[in-house]
DOSE-215671 format. One record per residue: x, y negated, z of N, C-alpha, C, CB in turn; residue number from 1. Coordinates in pm, whole numbers, padded with zeros to 5 digits, always signed. Atoms other than C-alpha are relative to their C-alpha. Glycine has a CB too. Example, Ala and Ser with C-alpha at 12.3 -4.5 7.8 and 13.67 -1.06 7.14 Angstrom:
2
[kolfi [+00089, +00119, +00000], [+01230, +00450, +00780], [+00090, -00120, +00000], [-00099, -00003, +00125], 1] [kolfi [-00082, +00119, -00006], [+01367, +00106, +00714], [-00077, -00109, +00073], [+00041, -00046, -00142], 2] 
//
This chain:
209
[kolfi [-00029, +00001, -00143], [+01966, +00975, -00464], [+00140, -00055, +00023], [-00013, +00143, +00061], 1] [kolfi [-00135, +00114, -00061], [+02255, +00742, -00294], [+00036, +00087, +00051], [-00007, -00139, +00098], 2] [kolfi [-00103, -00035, -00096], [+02581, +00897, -00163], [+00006, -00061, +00092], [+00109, +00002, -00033], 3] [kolfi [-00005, +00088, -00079], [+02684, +00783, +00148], [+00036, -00162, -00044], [+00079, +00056, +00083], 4] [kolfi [-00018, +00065, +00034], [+02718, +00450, +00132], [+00166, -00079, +00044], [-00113, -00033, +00012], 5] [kolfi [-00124, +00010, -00010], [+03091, +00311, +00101], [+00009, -00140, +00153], [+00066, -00040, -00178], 6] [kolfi [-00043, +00157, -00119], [+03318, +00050, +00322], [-00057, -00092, -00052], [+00166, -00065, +00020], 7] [kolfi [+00003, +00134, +00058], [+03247, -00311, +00356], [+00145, +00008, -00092], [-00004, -00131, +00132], 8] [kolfi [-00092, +00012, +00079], [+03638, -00285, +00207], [-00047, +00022, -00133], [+00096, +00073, +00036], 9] [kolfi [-00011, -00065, +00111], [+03562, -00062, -00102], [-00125, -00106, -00061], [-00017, +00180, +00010], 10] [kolfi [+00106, +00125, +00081], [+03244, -00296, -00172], [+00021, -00110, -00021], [-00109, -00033, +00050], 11] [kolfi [-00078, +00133, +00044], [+03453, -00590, -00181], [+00074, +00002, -00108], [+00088, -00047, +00093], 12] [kolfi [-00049, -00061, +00146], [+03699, -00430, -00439], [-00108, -00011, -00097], [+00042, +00159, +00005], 13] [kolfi [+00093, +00019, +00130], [+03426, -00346, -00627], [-00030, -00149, -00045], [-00145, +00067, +00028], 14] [kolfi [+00079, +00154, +00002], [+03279, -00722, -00623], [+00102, -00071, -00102], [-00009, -00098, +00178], 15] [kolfi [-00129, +00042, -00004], [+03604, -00865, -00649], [+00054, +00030, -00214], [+00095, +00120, +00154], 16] [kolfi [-00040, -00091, +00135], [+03675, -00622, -00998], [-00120, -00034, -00086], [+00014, +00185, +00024], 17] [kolfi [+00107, +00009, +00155], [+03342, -00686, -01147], [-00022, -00125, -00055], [-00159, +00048, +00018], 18] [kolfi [+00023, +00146, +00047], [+03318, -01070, -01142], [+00148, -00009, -00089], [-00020, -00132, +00149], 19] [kolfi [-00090, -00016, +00066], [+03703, -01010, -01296], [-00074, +00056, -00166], [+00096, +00095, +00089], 20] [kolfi [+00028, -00039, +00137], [+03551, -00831, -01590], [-00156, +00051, -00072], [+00092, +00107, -00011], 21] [kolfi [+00148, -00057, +00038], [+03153, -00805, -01618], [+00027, -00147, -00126], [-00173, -00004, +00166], 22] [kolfi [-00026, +00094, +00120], [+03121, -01006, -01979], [-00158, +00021, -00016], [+00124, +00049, -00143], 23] [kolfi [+00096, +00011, +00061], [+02804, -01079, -02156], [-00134, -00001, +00070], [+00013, +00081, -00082], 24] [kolfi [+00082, +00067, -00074], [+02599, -01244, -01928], [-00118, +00087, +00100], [-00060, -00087, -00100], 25] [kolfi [+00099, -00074, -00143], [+02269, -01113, -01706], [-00013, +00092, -00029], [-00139, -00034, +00051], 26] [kolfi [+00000, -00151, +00035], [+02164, -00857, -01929], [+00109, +00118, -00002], [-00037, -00001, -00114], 27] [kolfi [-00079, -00067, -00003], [+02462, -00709, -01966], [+00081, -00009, +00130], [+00053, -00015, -00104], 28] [kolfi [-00057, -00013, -00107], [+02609, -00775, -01609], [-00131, +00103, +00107], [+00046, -00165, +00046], 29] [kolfi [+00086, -00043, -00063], [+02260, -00647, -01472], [-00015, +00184, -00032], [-00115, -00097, -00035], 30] [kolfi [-00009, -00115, +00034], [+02333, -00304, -01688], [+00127, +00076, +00034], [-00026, -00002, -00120], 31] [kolfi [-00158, -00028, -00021], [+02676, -00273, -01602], [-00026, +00016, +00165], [+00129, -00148, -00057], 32] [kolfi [-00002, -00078, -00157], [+02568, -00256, -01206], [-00073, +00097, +00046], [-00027, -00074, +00100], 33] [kolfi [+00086, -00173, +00002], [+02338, +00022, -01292], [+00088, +00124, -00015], [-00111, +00023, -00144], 34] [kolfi [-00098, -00065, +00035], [+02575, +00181, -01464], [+00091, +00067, +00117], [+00064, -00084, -00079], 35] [kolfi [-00113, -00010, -00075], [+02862, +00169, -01229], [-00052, +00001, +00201], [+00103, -00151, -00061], 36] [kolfi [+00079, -00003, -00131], [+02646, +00165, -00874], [-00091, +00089, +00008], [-00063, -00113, +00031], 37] [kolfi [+00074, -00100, +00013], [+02404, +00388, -00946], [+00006, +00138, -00115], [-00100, -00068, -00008], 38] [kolfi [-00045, -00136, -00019], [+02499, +00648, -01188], [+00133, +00057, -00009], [-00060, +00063, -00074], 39] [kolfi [-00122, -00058, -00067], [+02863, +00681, -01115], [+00041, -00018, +00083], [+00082, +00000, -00034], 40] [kolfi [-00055, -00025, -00140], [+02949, +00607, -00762], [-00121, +00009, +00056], [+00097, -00107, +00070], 41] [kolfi [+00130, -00062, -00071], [+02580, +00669, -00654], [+00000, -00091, +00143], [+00015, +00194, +00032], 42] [kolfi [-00017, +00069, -00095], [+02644, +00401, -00405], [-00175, -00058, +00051], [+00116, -00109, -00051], 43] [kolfi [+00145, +00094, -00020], [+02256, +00231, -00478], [-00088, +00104, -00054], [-00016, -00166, -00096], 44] [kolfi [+00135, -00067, +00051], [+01914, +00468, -00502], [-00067, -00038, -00128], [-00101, -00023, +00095], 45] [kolfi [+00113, +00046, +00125], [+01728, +00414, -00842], [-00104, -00077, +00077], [-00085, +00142, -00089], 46] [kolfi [+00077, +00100, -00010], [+01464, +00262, -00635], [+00087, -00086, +00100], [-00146, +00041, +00041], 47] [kolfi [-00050, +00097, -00093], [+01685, +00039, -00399], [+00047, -00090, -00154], [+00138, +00064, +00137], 48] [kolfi [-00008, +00032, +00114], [+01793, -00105, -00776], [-00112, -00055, -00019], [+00033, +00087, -00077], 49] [kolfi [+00118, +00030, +00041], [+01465, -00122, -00914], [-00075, -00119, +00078], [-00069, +00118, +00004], 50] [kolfi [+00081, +00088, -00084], [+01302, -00294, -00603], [+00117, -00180, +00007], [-00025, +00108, +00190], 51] [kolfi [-00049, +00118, +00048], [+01622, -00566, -00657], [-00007, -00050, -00095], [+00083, -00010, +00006], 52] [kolfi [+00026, +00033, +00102], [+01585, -00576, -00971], [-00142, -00088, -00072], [+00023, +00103, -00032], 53] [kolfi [+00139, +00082, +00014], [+01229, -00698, -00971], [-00051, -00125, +00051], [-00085, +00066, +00042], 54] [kolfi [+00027, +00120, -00087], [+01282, -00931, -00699], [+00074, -00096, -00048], [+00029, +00013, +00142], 55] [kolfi [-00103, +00099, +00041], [+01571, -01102, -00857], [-00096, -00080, -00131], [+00167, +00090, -00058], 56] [kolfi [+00088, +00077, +00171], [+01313, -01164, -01203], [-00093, -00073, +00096], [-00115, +00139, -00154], 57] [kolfi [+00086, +00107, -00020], [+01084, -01313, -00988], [+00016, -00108, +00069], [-00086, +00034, +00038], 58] [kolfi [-00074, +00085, -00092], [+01302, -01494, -00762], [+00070, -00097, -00061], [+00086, +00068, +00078], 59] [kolfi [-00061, +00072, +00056], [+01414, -01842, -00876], [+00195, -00016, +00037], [-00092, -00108, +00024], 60] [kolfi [-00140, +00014, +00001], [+01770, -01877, -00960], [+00078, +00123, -00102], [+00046, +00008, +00162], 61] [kolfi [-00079, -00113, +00123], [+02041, -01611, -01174], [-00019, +00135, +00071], [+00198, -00027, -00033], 62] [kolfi [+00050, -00134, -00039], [+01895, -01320, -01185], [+00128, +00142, +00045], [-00094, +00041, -00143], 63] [kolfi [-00144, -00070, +00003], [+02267, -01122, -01223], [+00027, -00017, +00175], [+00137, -00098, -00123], 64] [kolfi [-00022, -00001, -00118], [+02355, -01290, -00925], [-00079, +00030, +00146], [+00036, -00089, -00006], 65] [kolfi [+00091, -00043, -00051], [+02056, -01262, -00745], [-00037, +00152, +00021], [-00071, -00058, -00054], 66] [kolfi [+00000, -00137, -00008], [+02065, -00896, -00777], [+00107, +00080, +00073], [-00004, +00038, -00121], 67] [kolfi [-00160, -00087, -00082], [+02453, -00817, -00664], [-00037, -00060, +00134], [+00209, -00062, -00065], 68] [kolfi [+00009, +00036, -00135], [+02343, -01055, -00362], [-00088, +00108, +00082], [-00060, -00145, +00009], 69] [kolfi [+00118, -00092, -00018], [+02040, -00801, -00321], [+00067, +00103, +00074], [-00075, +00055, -00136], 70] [kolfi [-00077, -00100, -00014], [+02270, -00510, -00344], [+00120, +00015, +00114], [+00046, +00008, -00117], 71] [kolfi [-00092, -00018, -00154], [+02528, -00602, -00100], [-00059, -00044, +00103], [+00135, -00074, +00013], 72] [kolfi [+00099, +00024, -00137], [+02254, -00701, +00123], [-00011, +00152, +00067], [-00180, -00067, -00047], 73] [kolfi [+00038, -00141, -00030], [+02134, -00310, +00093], [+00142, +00057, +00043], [-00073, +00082, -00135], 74] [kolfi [-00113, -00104, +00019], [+02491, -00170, +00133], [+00085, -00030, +00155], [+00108, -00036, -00166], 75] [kolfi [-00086, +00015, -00066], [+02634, -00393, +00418], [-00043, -00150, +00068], [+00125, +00021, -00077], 76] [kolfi [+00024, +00076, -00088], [+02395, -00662, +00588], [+00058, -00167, -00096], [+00084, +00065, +00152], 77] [kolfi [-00040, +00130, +00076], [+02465, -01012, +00531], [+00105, -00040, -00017], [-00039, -00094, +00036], 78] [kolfi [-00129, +00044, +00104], [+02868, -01008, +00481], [-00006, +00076, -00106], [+00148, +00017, +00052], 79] [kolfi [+00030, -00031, +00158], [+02742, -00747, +00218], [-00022, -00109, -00073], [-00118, +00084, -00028], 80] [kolfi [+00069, +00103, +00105], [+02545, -01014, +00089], [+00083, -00105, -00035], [-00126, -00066, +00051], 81] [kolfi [-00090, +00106, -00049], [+02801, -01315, +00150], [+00078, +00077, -00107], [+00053, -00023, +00174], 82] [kolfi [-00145, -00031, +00055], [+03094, -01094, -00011], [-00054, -00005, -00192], [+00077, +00199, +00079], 83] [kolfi [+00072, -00048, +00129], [+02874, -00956, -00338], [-00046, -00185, -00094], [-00183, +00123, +00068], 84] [kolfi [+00050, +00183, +00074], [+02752, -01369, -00382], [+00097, -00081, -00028], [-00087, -00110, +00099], 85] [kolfi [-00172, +00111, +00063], [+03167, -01551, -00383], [+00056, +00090, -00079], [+00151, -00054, +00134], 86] [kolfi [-00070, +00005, +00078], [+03299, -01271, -00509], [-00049, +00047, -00162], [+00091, +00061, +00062], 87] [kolfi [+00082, +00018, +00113], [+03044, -01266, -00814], [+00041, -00119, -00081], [-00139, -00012, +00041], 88] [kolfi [+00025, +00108, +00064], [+03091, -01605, -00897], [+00196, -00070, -00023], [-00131, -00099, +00110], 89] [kolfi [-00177, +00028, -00065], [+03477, -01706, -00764], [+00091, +00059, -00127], [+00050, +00118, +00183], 90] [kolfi [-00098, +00002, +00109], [+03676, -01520, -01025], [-00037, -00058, -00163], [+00040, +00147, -00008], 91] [kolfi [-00028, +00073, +00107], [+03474, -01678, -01336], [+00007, -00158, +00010], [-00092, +00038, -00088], 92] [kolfi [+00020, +00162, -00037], [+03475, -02025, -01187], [+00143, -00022, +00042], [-00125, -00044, +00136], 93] [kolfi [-00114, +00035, +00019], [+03859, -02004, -01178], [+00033, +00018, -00106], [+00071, +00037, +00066], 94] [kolfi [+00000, -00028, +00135], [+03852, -01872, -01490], [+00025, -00101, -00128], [-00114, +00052, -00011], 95] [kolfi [+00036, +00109, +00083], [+03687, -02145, -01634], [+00085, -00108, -00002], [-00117, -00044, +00031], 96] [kolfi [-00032, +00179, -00033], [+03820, -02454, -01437], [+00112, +00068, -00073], [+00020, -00104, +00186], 97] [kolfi [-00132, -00006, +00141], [+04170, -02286, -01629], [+00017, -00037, -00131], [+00032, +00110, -00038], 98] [kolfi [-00010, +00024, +00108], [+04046, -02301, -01901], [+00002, -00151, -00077], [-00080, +00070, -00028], 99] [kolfi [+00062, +00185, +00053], [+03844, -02693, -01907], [+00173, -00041, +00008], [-00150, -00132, +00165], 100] [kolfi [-00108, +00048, -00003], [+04213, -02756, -01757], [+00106, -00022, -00067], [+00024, +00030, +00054], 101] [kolfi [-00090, -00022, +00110], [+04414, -02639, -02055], [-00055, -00125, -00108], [-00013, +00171, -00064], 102] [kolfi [+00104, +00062, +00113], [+04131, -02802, -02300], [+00040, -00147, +00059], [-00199, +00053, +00008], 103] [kolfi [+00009, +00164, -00002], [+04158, -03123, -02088], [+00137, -00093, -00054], [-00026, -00044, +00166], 104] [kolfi [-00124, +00051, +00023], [+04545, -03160, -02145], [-00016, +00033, -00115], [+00118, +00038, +00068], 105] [kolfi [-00010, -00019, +00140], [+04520, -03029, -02533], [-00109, +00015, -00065], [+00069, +00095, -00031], 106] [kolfi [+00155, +00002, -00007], [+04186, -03085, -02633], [-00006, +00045, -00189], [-00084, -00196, +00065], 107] [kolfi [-00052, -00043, +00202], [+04363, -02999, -03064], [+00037, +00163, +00057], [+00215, -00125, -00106], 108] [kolfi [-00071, -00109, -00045], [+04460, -02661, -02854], [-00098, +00115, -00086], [+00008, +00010, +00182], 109] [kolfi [+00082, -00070, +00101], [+04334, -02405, -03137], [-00002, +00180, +00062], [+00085, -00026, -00177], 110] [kolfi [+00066, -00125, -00016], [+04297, -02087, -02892], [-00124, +00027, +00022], [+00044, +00053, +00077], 111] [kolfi [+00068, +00003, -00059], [+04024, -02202, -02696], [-00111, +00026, -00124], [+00015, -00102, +00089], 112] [kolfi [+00076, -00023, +00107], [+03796, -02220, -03061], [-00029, +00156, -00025], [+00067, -00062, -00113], 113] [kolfi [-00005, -00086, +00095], [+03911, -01929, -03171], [-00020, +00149, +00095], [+00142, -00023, -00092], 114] [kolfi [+00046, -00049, -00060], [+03852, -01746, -02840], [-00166, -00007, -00002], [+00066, -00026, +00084], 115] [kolfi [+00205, +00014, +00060], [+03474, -01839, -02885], [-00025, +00076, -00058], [-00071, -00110, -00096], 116] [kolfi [+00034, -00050, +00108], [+03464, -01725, -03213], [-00029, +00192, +00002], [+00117, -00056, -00092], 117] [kolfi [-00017, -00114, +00012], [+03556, -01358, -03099], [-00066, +00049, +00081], [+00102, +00034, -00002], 118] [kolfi [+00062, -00023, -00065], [+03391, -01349, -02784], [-00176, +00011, -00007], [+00054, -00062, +00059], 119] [kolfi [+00114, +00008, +00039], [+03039, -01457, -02912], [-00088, +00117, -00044], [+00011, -00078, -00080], 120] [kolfi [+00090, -00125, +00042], [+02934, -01127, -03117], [+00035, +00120, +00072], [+00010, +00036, -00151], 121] [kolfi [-00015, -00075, -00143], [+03139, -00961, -02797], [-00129, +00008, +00086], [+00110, -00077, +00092], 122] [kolfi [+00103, +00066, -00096], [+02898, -01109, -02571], [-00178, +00046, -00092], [+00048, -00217, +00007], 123] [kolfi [+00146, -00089, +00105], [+02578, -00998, -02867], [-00035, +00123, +00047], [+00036, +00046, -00170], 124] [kolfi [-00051, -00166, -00012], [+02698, -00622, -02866], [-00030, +00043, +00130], [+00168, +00029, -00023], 125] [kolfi [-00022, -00052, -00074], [+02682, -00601, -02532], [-00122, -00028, +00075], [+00113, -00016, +00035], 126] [kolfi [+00129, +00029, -00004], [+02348, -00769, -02470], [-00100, +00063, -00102], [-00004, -00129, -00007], 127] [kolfi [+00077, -00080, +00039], [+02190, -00560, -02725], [+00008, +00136, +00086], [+00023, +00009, -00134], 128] [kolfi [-00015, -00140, -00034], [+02364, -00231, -02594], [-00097, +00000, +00175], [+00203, +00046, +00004], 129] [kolfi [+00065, -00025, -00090], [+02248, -00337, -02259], [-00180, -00021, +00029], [+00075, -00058, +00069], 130] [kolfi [+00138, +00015, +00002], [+01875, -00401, -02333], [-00053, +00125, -00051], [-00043, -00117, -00079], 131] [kolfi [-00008, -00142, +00043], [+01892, -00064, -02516], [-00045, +00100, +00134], [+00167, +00032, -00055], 132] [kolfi [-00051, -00083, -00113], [+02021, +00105, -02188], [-00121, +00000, +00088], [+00137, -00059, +00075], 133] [kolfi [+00096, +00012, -00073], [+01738, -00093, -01944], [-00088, +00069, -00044], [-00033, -00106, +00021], 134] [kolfi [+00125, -00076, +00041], [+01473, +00021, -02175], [-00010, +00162, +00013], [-00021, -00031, -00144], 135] [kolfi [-00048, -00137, -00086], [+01591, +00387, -02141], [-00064, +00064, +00080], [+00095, -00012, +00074], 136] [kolfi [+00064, -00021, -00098], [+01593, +00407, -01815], [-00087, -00070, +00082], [+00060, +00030, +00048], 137] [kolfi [+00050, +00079, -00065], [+01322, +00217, -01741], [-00200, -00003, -00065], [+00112, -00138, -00018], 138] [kolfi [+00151, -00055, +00097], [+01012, +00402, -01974], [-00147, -00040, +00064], [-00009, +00193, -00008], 139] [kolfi [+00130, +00111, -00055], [+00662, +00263, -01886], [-00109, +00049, -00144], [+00063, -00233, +00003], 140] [kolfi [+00075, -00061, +00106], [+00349, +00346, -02067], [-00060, -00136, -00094], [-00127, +00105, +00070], 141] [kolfi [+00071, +00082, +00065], [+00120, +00206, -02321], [+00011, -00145, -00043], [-00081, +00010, +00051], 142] [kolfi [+00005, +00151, +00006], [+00000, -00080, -02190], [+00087, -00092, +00036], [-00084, -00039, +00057], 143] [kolfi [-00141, +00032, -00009], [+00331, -00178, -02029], [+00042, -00027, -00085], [+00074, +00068, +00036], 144] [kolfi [-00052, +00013, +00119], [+00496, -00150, -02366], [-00086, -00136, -00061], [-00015, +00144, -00083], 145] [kolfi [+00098, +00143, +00103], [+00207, -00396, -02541], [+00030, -00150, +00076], [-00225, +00025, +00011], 146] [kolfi [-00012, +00186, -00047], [+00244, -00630, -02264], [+00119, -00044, -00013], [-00031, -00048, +00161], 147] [kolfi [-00180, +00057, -00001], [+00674, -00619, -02260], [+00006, -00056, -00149], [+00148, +00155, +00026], 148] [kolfi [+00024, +00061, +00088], [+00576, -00666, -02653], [-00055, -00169, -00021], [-00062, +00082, -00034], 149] [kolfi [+00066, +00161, +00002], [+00359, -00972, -02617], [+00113, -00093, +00083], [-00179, -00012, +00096], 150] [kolfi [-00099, +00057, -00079], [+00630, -01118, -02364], [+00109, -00032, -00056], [+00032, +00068, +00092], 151] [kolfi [-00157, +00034, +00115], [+00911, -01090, -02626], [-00070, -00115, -00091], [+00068, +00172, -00134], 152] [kolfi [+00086, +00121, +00096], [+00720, -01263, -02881], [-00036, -00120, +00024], [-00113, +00028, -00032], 153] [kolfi [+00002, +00175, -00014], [+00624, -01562, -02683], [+00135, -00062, +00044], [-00113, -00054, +00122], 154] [kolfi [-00130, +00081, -00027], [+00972, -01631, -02569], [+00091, -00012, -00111], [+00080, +00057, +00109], 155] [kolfi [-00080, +00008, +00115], [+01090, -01546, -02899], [-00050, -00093, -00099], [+00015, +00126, -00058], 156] [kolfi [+00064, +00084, +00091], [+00835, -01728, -03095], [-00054, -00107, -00001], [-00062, +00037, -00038], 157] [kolfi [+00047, +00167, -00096], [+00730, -02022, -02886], [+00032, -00048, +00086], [-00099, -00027, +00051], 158] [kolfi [-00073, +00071, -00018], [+00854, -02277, -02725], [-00031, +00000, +00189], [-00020, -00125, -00105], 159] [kolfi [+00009, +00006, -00108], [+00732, -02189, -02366], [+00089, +00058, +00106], [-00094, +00026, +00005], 160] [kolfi [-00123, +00006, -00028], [+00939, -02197, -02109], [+00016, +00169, +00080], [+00030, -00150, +00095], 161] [kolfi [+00019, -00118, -00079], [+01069, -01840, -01921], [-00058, -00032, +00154], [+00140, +00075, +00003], 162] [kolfi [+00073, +00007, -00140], [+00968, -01964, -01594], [-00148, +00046, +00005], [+00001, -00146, +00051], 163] [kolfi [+00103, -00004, +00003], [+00629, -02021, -01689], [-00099, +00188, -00024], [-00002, -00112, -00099], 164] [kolfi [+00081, -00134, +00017], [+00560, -01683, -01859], [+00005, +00115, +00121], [+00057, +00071, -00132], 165] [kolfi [+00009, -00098, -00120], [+00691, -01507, -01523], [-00095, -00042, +00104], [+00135, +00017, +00069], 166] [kolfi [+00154, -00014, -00065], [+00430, -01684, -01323], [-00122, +00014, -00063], [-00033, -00103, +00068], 167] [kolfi [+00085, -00059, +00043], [+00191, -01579, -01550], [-00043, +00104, -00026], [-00008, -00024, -00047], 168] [kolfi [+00035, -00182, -00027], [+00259, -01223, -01536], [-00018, +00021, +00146], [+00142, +00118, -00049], 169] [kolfi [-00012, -00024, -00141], [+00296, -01263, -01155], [-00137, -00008, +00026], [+00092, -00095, +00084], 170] [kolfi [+00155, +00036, -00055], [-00102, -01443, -01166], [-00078, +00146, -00047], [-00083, -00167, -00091], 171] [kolfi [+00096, -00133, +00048], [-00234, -01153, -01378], [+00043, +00127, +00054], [-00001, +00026, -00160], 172] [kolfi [+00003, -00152, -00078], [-00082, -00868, -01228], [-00095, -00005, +00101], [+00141, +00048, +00073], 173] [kolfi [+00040, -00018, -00089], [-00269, -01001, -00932], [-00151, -00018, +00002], [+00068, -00057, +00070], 174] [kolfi [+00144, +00035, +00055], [-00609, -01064, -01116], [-00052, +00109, -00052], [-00008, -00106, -00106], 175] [kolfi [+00096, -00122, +00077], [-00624, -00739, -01344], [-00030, +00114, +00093], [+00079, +00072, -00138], 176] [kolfi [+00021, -00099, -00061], [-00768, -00460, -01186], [+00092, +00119, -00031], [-00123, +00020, -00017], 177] [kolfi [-00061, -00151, +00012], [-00533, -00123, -01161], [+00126, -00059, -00066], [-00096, +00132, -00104], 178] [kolfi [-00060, +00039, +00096], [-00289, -00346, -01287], [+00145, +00090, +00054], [-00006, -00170, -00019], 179] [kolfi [-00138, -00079, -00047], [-00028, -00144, -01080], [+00019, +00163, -00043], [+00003, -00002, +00173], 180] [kolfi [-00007, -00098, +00031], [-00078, +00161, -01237], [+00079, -00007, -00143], [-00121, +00051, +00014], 181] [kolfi [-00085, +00078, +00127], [+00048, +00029, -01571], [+00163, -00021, +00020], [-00064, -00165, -00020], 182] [kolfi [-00116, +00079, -00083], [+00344, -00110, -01378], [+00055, +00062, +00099], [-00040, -00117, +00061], 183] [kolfi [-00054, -00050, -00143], [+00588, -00003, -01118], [-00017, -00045, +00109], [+00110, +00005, +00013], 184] [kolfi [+00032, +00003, -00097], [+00494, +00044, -00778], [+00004, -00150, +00076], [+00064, +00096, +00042], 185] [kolfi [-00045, +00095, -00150], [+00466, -00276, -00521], [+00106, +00004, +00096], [-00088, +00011, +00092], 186] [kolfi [-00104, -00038, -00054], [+00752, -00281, -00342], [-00061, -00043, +00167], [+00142, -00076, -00072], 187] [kolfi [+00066, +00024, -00127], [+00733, -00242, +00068], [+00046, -00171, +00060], [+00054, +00135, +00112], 188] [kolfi [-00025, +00119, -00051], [+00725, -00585, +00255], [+00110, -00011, +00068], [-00089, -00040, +00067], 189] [kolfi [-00115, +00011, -00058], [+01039, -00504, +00442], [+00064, -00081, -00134], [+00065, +00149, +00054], 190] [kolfi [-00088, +00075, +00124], [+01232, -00549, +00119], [-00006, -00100, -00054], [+00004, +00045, -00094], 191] [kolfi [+00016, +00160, +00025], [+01083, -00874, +00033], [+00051, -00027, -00008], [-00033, -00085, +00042], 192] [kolfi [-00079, +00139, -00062], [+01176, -01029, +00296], [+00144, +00007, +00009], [-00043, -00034, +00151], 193] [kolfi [-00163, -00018, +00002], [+01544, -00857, +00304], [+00003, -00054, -00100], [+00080, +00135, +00002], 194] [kolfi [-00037, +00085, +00122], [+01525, -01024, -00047], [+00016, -00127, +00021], [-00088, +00003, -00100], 195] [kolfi [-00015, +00109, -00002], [+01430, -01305, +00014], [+00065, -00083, +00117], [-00102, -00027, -00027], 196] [kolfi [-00146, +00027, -00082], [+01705, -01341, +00278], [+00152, -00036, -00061], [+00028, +00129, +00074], 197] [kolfi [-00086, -00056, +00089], [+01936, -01216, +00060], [+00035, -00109, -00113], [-00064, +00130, -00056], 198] [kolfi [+00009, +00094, +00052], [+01837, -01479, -00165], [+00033, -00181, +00077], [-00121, +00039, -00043], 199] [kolfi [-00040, +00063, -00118], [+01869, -01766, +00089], [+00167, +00002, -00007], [-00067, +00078, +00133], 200] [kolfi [-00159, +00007, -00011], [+02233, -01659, +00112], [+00046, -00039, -00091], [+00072, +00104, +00022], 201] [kolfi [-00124, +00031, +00152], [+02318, -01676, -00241], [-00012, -00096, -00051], [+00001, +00081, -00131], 202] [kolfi [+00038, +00201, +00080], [+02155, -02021, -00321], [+00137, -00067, +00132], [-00281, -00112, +00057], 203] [kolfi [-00141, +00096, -00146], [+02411, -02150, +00013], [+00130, +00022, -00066], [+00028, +00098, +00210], 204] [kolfi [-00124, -00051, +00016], [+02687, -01925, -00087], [+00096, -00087, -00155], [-00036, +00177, -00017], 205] [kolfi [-00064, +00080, +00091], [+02706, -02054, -00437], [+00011, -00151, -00022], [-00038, +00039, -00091], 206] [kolfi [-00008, +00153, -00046], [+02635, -02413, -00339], [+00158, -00052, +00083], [-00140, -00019, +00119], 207] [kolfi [-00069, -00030, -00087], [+02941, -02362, -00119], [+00108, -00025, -00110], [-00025, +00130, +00081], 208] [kolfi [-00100, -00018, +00117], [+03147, -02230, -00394], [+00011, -00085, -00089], [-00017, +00100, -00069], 209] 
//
């Protein structure tokens, strides 16, 4: 259950602080706003999460981002959404251009390597711990399990692409019979479409940026 829900201010901080230091890409930026949004400032419901969380996997574009856009949609309307989508992206895209900028003037410059080198099994660690964490809290029976099994395996073991296998779970969920019992709930049509609003913003926002 969600505390009240904070300022537009304090949800900007937050934003602001996490694109500063969320590391190790979707999985681990997507566990890190569970974490820190839902079970320590209780700001986002387990299912207000969940129902972004599902929409962002099926929704083309970065799922990470696609999800904080979600979230500050739920928290604060569309400068929620607006603030959660620049300032997601804005502090590693200065980050970076610093960095290409250093690299472009000293391109023999032996930190930038050797920053790689350390960051890489950083960036592992933290994508295992957070696939750990999802699975967790995120238990599912049986046949769930066999199918999240078969799903690893073809992206791990063949060459097809992730797009494809998500419209293929999207056709069969909607072909097998009871297939929602297996699976978490349908989400209500309000939320969709607040998604796919939500979404809308963040393809502009980061086009923008």
């Amino acid at each position: 259950m969600a505390n009240s829900a904070p300022t537009l201010s304090q949800s900007l901080k937050f934003w602001l602080l996490f694109g500063l230091t969320s590391f190790g890409g979707p999985a681990a930026q997507i566990a890190t706003m569970h974490e820190q949004l839902v079970d320590q400032k209780k700001w986002v419901s387990e299912a207000d999460y969940q129902t972004g969380l599902t929409l962002a996997a099926v929704l083309p574009g970065p799922e990470a981002h696609q999800l904080a856009t979600y979230l500050g949609w739920r928290l604060h309307g569309i400068r929620g959404a607006a603030g959660a989508a620049i300032l997601f992206v804005i502090p590693s895209l200065l980050l970076i251009s610093l960095i290409a900028a250093l690299y472009s003037v000293n391109s023999d410059l032996k930190l930038i390597p050797n920053i790689s080198l350390f960051l890489v099994p950083v960036a592992i660690a933290l994508i295992g711990n957070a696939a750990v964490s999802m699975a967790r809290k995120n238990r599912v029976g049986k046949r769930a399990s066999a199918f999240i099994a078969l799903v690893a395996a073809i992206l791990i073991f063949t060459p097809v692409p992730a797009g494809i296998v998500v419209i293929t779970g999207v056709v069969l969920s909607l072909l097998i019979p009871n297939a929602a019992k297996a699976f978490p709930a349908v989400m209500p049509a309000k939320d969709v479409r607040d998604a796919q609003i939500a979404s809308r913003w963040s393809r502009k926002i980061t086009l923008i940026a």
